[in-house]
C-alpha positions as CSV (number, residue, x, y, z in Angstrom):
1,X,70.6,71.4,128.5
2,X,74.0,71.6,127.1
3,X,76.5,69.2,128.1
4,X,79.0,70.9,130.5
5,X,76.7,74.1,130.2
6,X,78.6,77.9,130.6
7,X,82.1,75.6,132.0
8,X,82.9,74.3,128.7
9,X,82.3,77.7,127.2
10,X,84.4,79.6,129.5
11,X,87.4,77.0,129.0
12,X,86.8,77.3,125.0
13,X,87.1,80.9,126.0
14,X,90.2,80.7,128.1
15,X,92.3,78.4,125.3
16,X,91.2,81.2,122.7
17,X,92.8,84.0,124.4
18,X,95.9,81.9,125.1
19,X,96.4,80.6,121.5
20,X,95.8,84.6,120.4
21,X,97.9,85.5,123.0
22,X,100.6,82.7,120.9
23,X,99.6,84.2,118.1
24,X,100.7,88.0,118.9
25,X,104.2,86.6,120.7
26,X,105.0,85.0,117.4
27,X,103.9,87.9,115.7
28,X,106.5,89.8,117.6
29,X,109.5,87.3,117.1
30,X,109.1,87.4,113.3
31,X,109.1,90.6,113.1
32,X,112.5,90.6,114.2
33,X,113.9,87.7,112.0
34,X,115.8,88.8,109.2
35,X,115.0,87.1,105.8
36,X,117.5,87.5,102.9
37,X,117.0,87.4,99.4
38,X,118.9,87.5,96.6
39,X,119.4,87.8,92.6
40,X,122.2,87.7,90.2
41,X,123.9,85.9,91.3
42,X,124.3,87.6,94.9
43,X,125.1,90.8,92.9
44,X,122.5,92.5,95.0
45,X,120.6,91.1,98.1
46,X,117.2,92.6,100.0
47,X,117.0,91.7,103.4
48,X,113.4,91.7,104.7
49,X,112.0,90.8,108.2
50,X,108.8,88.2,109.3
51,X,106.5,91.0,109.1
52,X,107.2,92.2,105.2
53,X,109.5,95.1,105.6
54,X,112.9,96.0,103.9
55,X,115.3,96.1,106.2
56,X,118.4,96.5,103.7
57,X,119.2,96.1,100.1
58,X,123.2,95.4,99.1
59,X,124.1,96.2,95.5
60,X,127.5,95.4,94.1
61,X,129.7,97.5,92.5
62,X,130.3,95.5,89.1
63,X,126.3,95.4,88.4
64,X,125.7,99.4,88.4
65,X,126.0,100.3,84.5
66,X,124.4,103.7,84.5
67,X,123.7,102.5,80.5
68,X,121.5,100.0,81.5
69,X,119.0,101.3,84.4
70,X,116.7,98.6,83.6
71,X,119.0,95.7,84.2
72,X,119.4,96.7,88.1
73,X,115.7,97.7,88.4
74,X,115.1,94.1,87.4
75,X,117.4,92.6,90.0
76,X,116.8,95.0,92.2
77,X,112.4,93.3,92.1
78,X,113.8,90.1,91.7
79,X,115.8,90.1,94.7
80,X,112.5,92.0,97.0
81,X,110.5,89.5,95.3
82,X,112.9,86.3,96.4
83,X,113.1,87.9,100.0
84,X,109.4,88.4,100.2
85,X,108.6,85.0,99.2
86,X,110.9,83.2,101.9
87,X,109.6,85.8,104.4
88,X,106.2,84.8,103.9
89,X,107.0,80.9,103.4
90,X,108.9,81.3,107.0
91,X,106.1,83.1,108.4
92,X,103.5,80.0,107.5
93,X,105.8,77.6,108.5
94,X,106.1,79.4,111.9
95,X,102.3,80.2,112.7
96,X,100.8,76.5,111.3
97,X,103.5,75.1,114.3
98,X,101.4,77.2,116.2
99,X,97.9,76.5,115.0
100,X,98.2,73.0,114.0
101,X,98.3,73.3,111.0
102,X,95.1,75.2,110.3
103,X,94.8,78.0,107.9
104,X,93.6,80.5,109.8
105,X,92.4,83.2,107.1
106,X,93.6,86.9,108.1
107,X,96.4,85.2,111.0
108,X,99.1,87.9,109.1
């Protein structure tokens, strides 16, 4: 016989649906924080929220050259790229308070 039997089971049970339940609030809350990125120098800046979606991108005047397309397609990916990075660093840091620490594969 199991130790505890179907009573530790249904309290395993209960703590999963309340840490998922954690997981989805959380879920919720970062997908309304606003992550900014930047590149250039702040020349242009990509705001992102918690869930990976671009919310706003800034350009400045000075750094539009219509001569040189390339050199504001390159800030303009360096700047996502920045934002996405300290989106999805803000997200870990957020869900391992909630999990302990635990890498949870497929949490996000």
């Amino acid at each position: 016989m199991i130790p505890g039997g179907l009573g530790d089971l249904s309290k395993l049970m209960k703590e999963a649906q309340k840490l998922q339940q954690k997981i989805m609030d959380k879920k919720a809350d970062l997908a309304r924080l606003d992550i900014a990125g930047s590149s250039g120098g702040g020349m242009v800046t990509v705001v992102v929220t918690g869930d990976q979606q671009v919310k706003s991108i800034q350009i400045e005047k000075e750094v539009i050259d219509p001569s040189d397309p390339e050199m504001l397609q390159d800030l303009l990916v360096a700047a996502l790229n920045d934002a996405l990075s300290r989106s999805r660093e803000k997200v870990q840091e957020q869900m391992a308070g909630l999990t302990g620490g635990l890498g949870i594969p497929g949490l996000l």
